[in-house]
DSSP file (Angstrom, degrees, kcal/mol; ACC not computed):
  #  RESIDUE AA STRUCTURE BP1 BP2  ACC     N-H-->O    O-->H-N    N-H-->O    O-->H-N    TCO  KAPPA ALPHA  PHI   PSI    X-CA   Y-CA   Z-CA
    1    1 A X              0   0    0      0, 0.0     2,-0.4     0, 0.0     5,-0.0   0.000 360.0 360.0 360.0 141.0  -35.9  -17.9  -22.5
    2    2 A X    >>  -     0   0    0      1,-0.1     3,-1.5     2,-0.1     4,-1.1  -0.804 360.0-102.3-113.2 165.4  -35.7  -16.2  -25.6
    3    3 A X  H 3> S+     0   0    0     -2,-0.4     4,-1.7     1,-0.3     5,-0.1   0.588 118.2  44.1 -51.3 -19.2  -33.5  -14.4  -26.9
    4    4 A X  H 34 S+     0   0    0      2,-0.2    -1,-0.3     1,-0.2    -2,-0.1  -0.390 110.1  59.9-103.3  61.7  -35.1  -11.0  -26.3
    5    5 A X  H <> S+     0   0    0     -3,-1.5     4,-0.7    -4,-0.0    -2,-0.2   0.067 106.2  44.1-126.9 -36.2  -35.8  -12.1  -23.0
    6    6 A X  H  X S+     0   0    0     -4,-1.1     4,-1.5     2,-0.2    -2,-0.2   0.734 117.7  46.1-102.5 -42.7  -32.0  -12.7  -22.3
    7    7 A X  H  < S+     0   0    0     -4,-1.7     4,-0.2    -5,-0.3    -3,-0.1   0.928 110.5  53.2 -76.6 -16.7  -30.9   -8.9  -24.2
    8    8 A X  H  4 S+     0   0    0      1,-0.2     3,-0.3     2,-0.1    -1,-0.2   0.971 118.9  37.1 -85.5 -43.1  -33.6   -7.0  -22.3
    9    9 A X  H  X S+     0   0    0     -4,-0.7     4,-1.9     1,-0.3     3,-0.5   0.431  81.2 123.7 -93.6   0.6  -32.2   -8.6  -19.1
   10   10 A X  H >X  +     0   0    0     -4,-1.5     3,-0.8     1,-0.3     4,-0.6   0.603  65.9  44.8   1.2 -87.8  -28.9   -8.5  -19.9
   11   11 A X  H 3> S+     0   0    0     -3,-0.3     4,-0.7     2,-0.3    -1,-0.3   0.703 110.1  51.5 -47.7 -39.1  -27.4   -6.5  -17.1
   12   12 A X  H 3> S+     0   0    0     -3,-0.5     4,-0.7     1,-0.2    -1,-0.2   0.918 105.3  60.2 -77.3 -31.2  -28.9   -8.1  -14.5
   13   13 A X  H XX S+     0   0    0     -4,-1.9     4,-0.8    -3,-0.8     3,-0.6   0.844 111.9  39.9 -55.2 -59.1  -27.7  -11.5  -16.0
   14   14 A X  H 3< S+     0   0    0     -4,-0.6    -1,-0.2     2,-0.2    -2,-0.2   0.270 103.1  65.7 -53.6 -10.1  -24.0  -10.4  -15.7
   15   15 A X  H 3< S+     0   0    0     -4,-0.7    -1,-0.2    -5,-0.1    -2,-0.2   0.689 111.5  37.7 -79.2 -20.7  -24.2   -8.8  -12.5
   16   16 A X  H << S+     0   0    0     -4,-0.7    -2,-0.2    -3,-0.6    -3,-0.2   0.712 126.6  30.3-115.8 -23.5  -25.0  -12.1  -11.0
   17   17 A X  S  < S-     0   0    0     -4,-0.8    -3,-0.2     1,-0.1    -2,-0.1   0.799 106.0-145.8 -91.6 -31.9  -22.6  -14.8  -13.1
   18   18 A X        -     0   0    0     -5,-0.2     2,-1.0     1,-0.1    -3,-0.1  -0.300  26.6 -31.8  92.7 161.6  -20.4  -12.3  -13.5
   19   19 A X        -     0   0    0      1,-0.1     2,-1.6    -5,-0.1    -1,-0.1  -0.548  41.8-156.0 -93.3  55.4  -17.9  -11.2  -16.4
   20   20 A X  S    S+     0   0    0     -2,-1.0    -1,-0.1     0, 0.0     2,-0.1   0.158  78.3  43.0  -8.4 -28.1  -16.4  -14.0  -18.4
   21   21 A X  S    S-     0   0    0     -2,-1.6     2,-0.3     1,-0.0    -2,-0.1  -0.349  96.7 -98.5-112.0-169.4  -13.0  -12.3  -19.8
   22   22 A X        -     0   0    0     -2,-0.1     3,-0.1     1,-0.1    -1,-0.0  -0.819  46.6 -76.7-119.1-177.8  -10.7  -10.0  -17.1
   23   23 A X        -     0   0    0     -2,-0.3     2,-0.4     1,-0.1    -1,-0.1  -0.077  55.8 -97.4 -71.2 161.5  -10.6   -6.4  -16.7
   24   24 A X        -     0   0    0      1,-0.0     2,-0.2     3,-0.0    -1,-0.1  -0.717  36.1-122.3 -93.4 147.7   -8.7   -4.3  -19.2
   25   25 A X        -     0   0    0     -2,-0.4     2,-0.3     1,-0.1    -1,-0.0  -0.508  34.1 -92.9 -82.7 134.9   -5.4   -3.3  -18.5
   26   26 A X        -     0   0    0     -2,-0.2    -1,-0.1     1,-0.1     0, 0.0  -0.594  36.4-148.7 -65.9 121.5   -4.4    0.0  -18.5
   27   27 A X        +     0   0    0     -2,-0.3    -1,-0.1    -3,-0.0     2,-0.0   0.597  33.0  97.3 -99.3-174.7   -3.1    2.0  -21.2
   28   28 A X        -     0   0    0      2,-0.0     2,-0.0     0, 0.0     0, 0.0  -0.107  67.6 -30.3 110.4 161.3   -0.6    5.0  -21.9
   29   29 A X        -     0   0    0      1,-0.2     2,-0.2     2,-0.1     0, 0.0  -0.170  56.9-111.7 -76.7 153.2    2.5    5.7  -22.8
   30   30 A X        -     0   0    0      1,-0.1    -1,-0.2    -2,-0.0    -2,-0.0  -0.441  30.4-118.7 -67.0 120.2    5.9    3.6  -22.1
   31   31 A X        -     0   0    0     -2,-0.2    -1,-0.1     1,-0.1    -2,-0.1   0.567  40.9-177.2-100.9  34.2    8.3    4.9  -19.9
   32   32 A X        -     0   0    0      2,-0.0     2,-0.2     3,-0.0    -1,-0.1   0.018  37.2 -33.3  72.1-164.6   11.4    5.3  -21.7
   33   33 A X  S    S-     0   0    0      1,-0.2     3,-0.1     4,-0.1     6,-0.0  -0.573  74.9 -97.7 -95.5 148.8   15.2    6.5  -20.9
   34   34 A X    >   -     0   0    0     -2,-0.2     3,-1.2     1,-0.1     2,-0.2  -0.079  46.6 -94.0 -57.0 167.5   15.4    9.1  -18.3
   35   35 A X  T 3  S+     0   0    0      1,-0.2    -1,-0.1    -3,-0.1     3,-0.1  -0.705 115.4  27.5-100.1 167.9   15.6   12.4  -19.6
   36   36 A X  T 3  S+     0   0    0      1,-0.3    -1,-0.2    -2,-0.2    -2,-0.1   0.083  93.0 113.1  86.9 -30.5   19.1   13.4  -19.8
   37   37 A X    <   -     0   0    0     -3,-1.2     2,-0.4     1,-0.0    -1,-0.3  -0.338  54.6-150.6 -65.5 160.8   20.6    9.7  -20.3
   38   38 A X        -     0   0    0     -3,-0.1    -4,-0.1     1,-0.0    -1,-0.0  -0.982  12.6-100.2-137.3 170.9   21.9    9.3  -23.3
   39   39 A X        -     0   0    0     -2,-0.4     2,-0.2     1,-0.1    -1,-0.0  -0.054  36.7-101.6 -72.8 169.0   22.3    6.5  -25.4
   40   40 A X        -     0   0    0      3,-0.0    -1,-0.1     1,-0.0     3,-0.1  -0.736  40.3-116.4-104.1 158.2   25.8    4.1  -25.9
   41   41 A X        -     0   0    0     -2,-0.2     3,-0.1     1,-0.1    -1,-0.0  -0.485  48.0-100.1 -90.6 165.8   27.6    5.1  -29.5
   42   42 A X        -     0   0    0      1,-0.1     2,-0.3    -2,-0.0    -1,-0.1   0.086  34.1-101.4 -64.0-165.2   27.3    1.7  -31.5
   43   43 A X        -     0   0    0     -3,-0.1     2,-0.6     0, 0.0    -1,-0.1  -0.708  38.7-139.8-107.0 160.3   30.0   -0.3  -31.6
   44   44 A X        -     0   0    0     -2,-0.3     2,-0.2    -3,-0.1     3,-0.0  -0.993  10.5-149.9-156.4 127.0   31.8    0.1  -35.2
   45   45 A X        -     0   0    0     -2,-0.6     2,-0.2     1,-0.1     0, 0.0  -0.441  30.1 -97.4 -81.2 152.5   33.3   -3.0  -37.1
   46   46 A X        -     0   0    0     -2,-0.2     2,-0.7     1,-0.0    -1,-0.1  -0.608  48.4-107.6 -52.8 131.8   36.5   -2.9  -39.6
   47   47 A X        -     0   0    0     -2,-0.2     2,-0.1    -3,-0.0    -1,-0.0  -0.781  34.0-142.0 -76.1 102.2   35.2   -2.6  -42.9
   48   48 A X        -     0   0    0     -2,-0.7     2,-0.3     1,-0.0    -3,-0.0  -0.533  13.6-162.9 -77.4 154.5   35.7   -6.1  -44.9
   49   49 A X        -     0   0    0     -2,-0.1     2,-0.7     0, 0.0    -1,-0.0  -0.997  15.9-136.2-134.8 115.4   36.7   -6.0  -48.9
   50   50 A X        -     0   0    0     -2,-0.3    -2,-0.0     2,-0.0     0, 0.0  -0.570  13.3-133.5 -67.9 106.9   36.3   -8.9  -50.8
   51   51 A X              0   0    0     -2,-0.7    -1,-0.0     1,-0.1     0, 0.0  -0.160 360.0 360.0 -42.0 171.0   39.4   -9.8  -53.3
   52   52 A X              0   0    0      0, 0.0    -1,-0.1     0, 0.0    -2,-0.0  -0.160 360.0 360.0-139.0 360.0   38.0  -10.7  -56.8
């Protein structure tokens, strides 16, 4: 076969081996904190000071 033998039949060529890779996965946004939660305050360290 040559190669424009194989693009002109393309479709029909994949319909019958079928689709090498998997489907793509669907997309969109993540969904996140409910609304209304709120977040936890950090936690807050002692400030260290170095002698010299």
């Amino acid at each position: 076969m040559t190669p424009s033998t194989v693009q002109g039949d393309f479709q029909r060529i994949i319909s019958k081996i079928g689709k090498p890779g998997d489907s793509p996965k669907p997309r969109g946004n993540s969904t996140g904190r409910v609304a209304g939660q709120s977040q936890p305050k950090p936690e807050k360290h002692p400030v260290v000071k170095n002698k010299k």
